[in-house]
C-alpha positions as CSV (number, residue, x, y, z in Angstrom):
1,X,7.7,24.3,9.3
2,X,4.6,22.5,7.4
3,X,3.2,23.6,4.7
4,X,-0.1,25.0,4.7
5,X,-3.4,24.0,2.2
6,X,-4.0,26.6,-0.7
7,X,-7.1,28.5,0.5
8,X,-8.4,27.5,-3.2
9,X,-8.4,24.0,-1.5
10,X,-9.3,24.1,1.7
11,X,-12.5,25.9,-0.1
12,X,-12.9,23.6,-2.8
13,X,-16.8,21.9,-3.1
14,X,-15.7,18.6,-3.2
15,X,-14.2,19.0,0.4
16,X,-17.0,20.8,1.5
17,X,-19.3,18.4,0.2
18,X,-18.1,16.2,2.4
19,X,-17.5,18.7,5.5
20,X,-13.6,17.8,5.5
21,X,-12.1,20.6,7.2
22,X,-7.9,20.3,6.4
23,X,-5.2,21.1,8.6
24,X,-3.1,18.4,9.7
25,X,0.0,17.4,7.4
26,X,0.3,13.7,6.4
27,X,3.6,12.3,7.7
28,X,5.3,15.4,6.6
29,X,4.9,14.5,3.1
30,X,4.7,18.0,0.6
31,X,1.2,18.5,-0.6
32,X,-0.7,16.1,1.8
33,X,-2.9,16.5,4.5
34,X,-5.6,14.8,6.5
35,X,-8.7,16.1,7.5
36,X,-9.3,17.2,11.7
37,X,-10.6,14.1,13.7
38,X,-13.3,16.0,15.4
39,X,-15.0,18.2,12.7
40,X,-17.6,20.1,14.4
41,X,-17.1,17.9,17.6
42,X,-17.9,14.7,15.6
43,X,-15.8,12.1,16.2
44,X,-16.8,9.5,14.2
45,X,-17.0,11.5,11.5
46,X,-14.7,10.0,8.4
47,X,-11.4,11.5,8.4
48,X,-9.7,11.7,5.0
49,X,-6.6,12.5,3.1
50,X,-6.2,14.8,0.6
51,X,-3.3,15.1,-2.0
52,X,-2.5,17.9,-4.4
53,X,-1.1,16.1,-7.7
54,X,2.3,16.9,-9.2
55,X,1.6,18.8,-12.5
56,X,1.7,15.8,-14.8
57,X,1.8,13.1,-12.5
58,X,1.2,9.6,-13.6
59,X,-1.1,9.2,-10.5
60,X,-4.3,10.4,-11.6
61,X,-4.4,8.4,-14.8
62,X,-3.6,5.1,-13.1
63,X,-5.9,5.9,-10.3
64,X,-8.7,6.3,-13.1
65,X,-7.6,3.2,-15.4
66,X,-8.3,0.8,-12.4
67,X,-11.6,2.2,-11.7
68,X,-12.3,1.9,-14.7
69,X,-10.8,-1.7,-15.9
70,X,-14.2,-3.1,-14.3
71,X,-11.3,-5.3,-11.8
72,X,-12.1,-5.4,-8.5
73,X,-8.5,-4.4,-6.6
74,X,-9.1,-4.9,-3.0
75,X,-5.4,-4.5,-2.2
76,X,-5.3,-0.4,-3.5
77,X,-6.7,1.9,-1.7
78,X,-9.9,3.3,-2.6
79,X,-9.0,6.8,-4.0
80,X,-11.4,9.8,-6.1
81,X,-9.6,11.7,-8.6
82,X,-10.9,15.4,-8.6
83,X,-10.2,17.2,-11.7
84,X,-9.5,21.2,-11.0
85,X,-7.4,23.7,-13.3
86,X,-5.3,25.1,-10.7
87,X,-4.2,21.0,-9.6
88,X,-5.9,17.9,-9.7
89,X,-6.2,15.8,-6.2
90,X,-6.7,12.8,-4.9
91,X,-9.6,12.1,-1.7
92,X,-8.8,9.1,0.0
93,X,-9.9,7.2,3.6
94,X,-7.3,8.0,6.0
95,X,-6.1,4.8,7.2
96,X,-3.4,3.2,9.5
97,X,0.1,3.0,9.2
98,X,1.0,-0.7,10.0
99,X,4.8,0.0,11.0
100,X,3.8,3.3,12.8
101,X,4.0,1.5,16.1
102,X,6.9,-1.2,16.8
103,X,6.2,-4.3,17.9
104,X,6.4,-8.0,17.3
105,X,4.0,-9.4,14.8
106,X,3.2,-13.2,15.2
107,X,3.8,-15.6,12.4
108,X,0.1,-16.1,11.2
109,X,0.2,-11.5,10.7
110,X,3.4,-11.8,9.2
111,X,2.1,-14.5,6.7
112,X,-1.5,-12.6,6.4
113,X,0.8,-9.5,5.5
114,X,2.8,-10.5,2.9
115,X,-0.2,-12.4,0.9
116,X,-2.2,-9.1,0.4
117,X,0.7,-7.2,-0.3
118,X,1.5,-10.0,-3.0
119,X,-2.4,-10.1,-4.4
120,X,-1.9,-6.1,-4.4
121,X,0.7,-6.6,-7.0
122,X,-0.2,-9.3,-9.0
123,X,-3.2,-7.3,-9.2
124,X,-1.4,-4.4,-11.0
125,X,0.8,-6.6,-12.7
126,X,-2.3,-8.1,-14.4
127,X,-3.4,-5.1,-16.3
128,X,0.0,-4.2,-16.7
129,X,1.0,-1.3,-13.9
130,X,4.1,-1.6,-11.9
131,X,4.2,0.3,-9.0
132,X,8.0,0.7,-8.8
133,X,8.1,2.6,-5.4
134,X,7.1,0.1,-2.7
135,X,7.7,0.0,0.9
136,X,6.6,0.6,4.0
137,X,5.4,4.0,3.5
138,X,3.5,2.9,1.1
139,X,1.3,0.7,2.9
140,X,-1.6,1.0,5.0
141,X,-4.2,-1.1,6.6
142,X,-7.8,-0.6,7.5
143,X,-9.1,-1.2,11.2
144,X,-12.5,-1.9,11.8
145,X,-12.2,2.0,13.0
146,X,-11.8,3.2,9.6
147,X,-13.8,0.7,7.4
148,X,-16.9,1.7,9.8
149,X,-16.2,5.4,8.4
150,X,-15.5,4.1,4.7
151,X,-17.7,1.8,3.6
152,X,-15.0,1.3,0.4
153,X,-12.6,-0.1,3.0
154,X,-12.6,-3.4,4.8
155,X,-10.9,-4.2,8.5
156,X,-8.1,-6.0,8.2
157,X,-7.3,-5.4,5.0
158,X,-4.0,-3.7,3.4
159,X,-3.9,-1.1,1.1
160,X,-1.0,0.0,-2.0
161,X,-0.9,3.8,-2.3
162,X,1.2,6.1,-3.7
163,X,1.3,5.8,-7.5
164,X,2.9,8.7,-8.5
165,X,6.2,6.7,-10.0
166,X,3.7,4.1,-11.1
167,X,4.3,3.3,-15.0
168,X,1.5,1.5,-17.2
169,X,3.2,-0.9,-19.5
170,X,3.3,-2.0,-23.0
171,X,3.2,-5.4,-22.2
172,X,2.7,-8.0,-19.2
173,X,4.9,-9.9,-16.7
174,X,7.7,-11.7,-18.6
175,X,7.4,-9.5,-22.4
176,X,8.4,-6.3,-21.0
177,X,11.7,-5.0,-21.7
178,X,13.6,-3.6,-19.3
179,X,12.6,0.5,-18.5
180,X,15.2,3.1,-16.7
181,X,13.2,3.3,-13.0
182,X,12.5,6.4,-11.5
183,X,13.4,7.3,-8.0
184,X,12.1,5.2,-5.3
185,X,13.1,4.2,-1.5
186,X,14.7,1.3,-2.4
187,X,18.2,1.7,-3.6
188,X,18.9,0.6,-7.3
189,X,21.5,-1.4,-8.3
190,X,24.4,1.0,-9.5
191,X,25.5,-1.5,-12.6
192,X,21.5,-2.3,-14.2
193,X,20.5,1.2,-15.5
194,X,17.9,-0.4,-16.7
195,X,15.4,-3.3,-15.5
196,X,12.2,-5.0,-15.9
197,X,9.9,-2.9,-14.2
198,X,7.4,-6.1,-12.9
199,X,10.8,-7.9,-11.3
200,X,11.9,-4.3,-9.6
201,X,8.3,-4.4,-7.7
202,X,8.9,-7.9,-6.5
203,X,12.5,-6.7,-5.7
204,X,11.2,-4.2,-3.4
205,X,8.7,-6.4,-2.3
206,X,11.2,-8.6,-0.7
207,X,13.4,-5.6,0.8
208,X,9.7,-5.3,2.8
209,X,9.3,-8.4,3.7
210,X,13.2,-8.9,5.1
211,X,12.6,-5.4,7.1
212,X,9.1,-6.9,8.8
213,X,10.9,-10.4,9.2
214,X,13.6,-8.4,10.6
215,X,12.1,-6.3,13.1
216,X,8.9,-8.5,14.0
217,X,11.0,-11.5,14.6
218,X,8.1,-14.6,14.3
219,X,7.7,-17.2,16.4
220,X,10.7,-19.4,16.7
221,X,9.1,-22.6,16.4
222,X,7.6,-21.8,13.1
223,X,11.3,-21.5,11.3
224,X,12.9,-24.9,13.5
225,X,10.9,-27.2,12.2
226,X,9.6,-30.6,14.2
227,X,12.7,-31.9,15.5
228,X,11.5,-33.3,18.6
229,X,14.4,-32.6,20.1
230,X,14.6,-28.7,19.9
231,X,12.9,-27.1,22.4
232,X,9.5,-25.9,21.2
233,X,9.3,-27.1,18.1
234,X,6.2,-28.4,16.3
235,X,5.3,-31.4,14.4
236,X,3.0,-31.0,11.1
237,X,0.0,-31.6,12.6
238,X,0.4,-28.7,15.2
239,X,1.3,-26.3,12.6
240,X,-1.5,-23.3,12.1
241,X,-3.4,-24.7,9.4
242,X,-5.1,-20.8,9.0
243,X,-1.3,-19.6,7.4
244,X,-1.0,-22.5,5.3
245,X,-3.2,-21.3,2.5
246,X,-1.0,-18.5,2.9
247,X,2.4,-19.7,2.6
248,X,1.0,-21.9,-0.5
249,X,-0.2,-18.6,-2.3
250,X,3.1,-16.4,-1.6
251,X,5.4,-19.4,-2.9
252,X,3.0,-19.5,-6.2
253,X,2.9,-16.1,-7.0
254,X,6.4,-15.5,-6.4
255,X,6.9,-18.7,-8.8
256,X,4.6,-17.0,-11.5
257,X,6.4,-13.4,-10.9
């Protein structure tokens, strides 16, 4: 059974400021839910999501420390904290889940994918926030649906969310000393108690990219190389020269990382 919004909530002036009437849950998830699709028979009205804080969550803060840091982070999604007694929450575009339907992604998405999720982190990384919970839940993407409703959004774009086992650090990539990591999707390795926070989120980075790889499968051709003599294989010069750029950046941040 889902849970139902607080009626202190669902009445709250920030939402009704913004005529967001709640009632759907969000993915099941426990104290998040999205706002009806057709408020008052408007369909292109903005729809938005709305999550009740954990008493004490680390989400809030780091929401507010990158609005703050005068950065512009285009890879994490646009989100207002609203402060309340009874529980703070989070208002953010409701956006699309990339994985929600299966299918096969080409080589250029698969390439266009991984390089925002990598400026996403090196993004936090650089004012010293790992994320420490990433994966594909954790991801969204703006369609030119959504960024028509949001004008903080952008089609095509990916988004980080989720920051509630976020930690902001002492000290950057490289100086940190290892931390114990809090619970996250990805399984942690039973003998490292402890581990470098920044190397965990590339970690789970590449358990992402190995499950898109996996189930996308990308063209063929782009993985055989230009042997002439393998059927459909490319030379150089017939390679994509849009994911090049691409495939340049993800090898030097994963170097830097």
């Amino acid at each position: 059974m889902t849970e139902s919004p607080p009626d202190w909530l669902v009445h709250h002036p920030a939402l009704a400021a913004r005529a967001i009437s709640l009632e759907s849950p969000w993915c099941q998830a426990p104290r998040v839910w999205r706002t009806v699709e057709d408020v008052e028979g408007n369909w292109d009205a903005p729809c938005y999501v709305v999550k009740v804080l954990v008493p004490g969550s680390v989400e809030a803060p780091v929401y507010e420390l990158l609005a703050s840091d005068g950065l512009a982070h285009a890879h994490i999604i646009p989100a207002e904290v609203v402060r309340d007694e009874r529980s703070d929450f989070l208002l953010m575009p409701a956006l699309l889940d990339p994985f929600a339907i299966p299918r096969r992604w080409d080589t250029e998405e698969v390439l266009d994918f991984c390089h925002q999720v990598l400026q996403g982190i090196e993004d936090l990384h650089a004012v010293k926030i790992a994320h420490l919970d990433i994966h594909e839940g954790n991801v969204l993407m703006a369609t030119s649906y959504e960024a028509t409703r949001h004008a903080n959004t952008k089609a095509g774009t990916i988004y980080l969310i989720d920051f509630g086992s976020s930690r902001v650090l002492a000290r950057g990539p490289g100086e940190q000393e290892p931390i114990e990591l809090p619970p996250s999707a990805v399984p942690k390795f039973a003998d490292r108690p402890v581990f470098d926070p920044y190397a965990w989120d590339m970690y789970c980075v590449g358990v992402l990219f190995t499950s898109i790889l996996e189930v996308s499968n990308p063209i063929p051709e782009q993985l055989l190389g230009s042997n002439p003599d393998l059927p459909g294989s490319t030379t150089d010069n017939d390679r994509p020269e849009l994911a090049a750029p691409h495939a340049r950046d993800i090898c030097r941040l994963d170097h830097r990382q």
